[in-house]
C-alpha positions in Angstrom: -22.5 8.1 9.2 -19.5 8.6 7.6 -19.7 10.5 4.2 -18.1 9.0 1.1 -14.6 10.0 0.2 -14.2 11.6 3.7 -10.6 10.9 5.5 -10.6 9.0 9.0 -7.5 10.0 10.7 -5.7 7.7 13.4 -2.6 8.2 14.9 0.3 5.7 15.9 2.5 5.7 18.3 4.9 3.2 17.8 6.5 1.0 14.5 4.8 -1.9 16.4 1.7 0.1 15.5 1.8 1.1 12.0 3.2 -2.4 11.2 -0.5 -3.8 13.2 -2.6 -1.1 11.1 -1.2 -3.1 8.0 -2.1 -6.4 9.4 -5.6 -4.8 10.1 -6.2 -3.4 6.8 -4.6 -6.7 5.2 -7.6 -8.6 6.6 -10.0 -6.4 5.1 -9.5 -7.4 2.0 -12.4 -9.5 0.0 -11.7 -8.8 -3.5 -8.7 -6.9 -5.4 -7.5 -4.1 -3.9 -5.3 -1.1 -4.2 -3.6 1.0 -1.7 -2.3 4.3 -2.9 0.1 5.0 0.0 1.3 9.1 0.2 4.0 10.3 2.6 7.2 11.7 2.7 10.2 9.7 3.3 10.5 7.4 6.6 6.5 8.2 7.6 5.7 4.7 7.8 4.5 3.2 4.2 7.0 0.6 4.2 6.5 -0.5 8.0 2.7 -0.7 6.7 3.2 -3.0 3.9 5.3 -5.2 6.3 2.8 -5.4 8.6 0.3 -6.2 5.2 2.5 -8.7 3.8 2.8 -10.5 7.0 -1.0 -10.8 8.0 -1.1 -12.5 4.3 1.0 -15.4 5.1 4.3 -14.1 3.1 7.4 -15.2 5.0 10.0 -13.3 3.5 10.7 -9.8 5.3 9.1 -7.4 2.8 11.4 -4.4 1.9 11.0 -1.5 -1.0 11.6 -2.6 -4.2 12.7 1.0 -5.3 15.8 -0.3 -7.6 12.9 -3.4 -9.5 9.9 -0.9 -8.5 8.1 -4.2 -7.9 8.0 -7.5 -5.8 5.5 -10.1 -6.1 4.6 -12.4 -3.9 2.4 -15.9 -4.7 -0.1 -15.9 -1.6 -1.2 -19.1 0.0 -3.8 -20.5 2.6 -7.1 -18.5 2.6 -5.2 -16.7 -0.3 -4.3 -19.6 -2.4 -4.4 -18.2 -5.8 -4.1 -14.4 -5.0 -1.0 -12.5 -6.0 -0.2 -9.3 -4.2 2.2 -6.9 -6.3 4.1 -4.1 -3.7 5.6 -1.2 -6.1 7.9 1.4 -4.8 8.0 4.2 -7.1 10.2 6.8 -5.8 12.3 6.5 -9.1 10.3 6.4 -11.4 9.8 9.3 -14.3 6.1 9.1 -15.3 3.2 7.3 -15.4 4.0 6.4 -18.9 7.2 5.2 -17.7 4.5 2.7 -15.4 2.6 1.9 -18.8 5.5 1.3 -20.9 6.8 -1.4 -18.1 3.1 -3.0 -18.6 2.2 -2.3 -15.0 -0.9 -0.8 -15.9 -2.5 -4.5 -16.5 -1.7 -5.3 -13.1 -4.9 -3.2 -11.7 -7.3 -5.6 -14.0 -5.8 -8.6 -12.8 -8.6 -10.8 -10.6 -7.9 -11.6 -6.7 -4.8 -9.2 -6.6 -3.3 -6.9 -3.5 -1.6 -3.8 -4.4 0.3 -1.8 -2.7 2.0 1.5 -3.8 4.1 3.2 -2.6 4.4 7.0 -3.6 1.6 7.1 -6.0 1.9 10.6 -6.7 4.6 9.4 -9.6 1.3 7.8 -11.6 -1.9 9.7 -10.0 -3.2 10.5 -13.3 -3.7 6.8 -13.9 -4.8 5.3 -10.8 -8.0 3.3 -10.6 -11.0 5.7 -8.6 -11.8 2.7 -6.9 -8.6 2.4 -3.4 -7.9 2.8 -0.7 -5.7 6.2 -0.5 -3.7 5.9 2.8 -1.5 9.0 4.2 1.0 8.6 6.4 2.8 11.6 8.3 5.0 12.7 10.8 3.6 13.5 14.4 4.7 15.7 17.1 7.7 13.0 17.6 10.0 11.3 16.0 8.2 7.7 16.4 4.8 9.1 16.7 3.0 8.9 12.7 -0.9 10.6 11.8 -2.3 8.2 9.4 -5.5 9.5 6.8 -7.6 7.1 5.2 -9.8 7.7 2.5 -11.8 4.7 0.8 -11.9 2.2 3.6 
């Protein structure tokens, strides 16, 4: 059995992959969620929340929202009613910064998804209760070791 608060560790081997771990983790989902999603630059946390938003019905391509630090998207079909808010925030200051933008309700809103990208920027004030998901680089360059804590 596995112990609480210990990491899994899969790897991929391909985009194609990463973007079907999303999917998988996406369908997962029964109440409101957050995904803390740690890794340096290009290690896959945007291909994940592509391959997220997709298996939730969105039909726009999802891309960072690094200059807004957020996107929402309205969810529909088994969703209907469900919001799911993607932050990317490599340029952000502080956590206060998040506050001070009023972010910080977000994680009490009801039948939410959220995904967040470079979490470190706000770790003193994320909710105990997520999914932390890692993503780095393998041995090569399309190859990605993914740690997942909380799921």
């Amino acid at each position: 059995m596995k112990k609480p608060g210990t990491v899994k560790k899969i790897k991929s081997l391909s985009p194609a992959e990463t973007l079907d771990f999303g999917r998988t983790c996406a369908r997962l989902v029964k109440n409101t969620t957050v995904f803390a999603l740690w890794g340096e630059l290009g290690a896959g946390k945007t291909t994940f929340v592509k391959g997220a938003i997709k298996e939730l019905g969105v039909k726009k391509e999802a891309v960072s929202p690094t200059f807004a630090l957020l996107k929402q998207y309205s969810l529909s079909g088994n969703w209907k009613g469900w919001t799911l808010h993607h932050f990317d925030l490599y340029r952000l200051k502080s956590a206060q910064d998040f506050l001070n933008e009023g972010f910080g309700e977000i994680f009490k809103e009801p039948k939410s998804i959220i995904l967040i990208e470079w979490p470190e920027r706000i770790s003193d004030i994320l909710p105990k209760k997520r999914i932390d998901i890692s993503f780095s680089h393998g041995d090569f360059s399309k190859i990605r070791i993914i740690g997942i804590k909380g799921l």
